[in-house]
C-alpha positions as CSV (number, residue, x, y, z in Angstrom):
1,X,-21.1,-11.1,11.6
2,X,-22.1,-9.4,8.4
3,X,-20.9,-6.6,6.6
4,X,-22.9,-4.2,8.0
5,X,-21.3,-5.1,11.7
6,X,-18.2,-5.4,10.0
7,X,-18.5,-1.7,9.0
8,X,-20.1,-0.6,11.7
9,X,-17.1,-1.8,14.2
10,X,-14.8,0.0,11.4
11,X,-16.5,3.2,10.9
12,X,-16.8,3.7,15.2
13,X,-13.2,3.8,15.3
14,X,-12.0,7.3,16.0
15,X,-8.6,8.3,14.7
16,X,-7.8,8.8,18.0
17,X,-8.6,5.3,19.1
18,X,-7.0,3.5,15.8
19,X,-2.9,3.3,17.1
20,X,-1.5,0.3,16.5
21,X,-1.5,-1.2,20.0
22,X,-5.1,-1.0,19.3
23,X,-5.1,-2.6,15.8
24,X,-2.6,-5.2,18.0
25,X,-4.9,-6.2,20.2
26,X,-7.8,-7.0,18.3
27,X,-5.7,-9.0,16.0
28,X,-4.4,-11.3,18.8
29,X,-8.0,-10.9,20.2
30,X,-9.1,-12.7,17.2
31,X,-6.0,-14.8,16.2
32,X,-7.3,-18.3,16.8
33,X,-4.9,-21.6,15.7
34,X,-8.2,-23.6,17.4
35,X,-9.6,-22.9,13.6
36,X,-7.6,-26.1,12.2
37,X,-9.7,-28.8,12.8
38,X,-7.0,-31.7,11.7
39,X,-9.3,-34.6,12.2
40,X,-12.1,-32.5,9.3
41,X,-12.1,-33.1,6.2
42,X,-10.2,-30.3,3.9
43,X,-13.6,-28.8,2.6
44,X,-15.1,-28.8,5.4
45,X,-12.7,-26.6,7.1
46,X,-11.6,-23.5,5.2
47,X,-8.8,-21.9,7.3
48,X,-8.7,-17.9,6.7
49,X,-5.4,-15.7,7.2
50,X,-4.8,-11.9,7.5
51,X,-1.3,-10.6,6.7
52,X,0.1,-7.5,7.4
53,X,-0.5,-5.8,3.8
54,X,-3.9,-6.7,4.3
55,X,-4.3,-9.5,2.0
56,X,-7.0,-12.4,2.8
57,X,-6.2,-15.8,1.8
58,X,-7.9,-18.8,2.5
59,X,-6.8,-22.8,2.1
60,X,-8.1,-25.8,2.8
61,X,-8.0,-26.8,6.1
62,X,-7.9,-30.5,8.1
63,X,-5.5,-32.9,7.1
64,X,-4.7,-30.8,3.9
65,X,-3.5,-28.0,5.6
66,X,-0.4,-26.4,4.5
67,X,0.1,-29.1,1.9
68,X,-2.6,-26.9,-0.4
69,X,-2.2,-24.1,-2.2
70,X,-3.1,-20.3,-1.0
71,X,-5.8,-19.2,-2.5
72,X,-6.4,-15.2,-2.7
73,X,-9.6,-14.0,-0.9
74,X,-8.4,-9.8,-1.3
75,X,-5.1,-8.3,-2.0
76,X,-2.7,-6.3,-0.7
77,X,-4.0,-3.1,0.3
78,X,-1.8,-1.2,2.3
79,X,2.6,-1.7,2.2
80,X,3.4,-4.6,4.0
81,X,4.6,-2.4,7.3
82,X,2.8,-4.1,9.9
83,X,4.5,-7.4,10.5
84,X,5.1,-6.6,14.1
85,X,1.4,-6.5,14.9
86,X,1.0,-10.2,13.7
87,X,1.7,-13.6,15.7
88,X,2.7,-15.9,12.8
89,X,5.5,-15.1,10.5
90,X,5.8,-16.2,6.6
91,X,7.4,-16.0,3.5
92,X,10.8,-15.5,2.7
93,X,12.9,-14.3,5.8
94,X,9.7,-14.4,7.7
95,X,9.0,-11.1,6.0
96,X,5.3,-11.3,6.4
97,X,3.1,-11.0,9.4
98,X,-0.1,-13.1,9.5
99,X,-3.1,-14.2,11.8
100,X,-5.1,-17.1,11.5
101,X,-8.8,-15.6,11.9
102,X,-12.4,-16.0,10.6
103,X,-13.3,-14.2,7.4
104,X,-15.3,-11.4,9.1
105,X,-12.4,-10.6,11.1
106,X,-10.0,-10.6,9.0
107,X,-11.8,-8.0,6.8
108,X,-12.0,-6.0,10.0
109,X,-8.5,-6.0,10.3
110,X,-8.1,-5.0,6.8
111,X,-10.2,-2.1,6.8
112,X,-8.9,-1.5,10.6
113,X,-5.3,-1.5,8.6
114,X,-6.1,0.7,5.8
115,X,-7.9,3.2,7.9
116,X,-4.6,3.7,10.3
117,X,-2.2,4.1,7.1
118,X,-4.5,6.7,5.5
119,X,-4.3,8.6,8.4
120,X,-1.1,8.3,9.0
121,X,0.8,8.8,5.7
């Protein structure tokens, strides 16, 4: 998907439509653990999370995963409200949602994010 589809599937979302049962959805829609490939080696498999102030991360994935440093792909964008709508929790106190997802989803779900706070402030 490139940015043009990613803005496309943005931009058709009506106020009306963007709630956050829908913003839900599509992140358990694309919420996929199956992304770790354990037996690949760590460059070869870049793992990609979403959390729930709309930061992108990525680290390296196979055998290396979670022994590796988070690496900042975008930050923050929106206060981190939204941990309900994720499946993984992290951080302190599990104070932060997240969603393990490709790169063009998660920026989806970040401009999916930041369009539902602006028009709900």
């Amino acid at each position: 998907m490139d940015l043009i589809q990613i803005n496309k599937e943005v931009t058709e979302t009506t106020e009306e439509m963007l709630t956050l049962e829908y913003i839900q959805e599509y992140i358990l829609k694309c919420h996929n653990p199956e992304l770790l490939k354990r037996d690949e080696q760590p460059n070869a498999n870049i793992i990609y999370h979403i959390f729930s102030d709309g930061e992108i991360t990525e680290e390296k994935g196979g055998w290396a995963f979670g022994n590796r440093s988070m690496r900042t792909v975008k930050d923050n964008i929106v206060p981190n409200n939204y941990v309900p709508l994720f499946p993984i929790r992290r951080g302190y106190n599990d104070s932060y949602g997240c969603a393990m997802v490709t790169l063009e989803d998660a920026f989806i779900i970040r401009e999916l994010l930041s369009k539902y706070h602006l028009f709900n402030k």
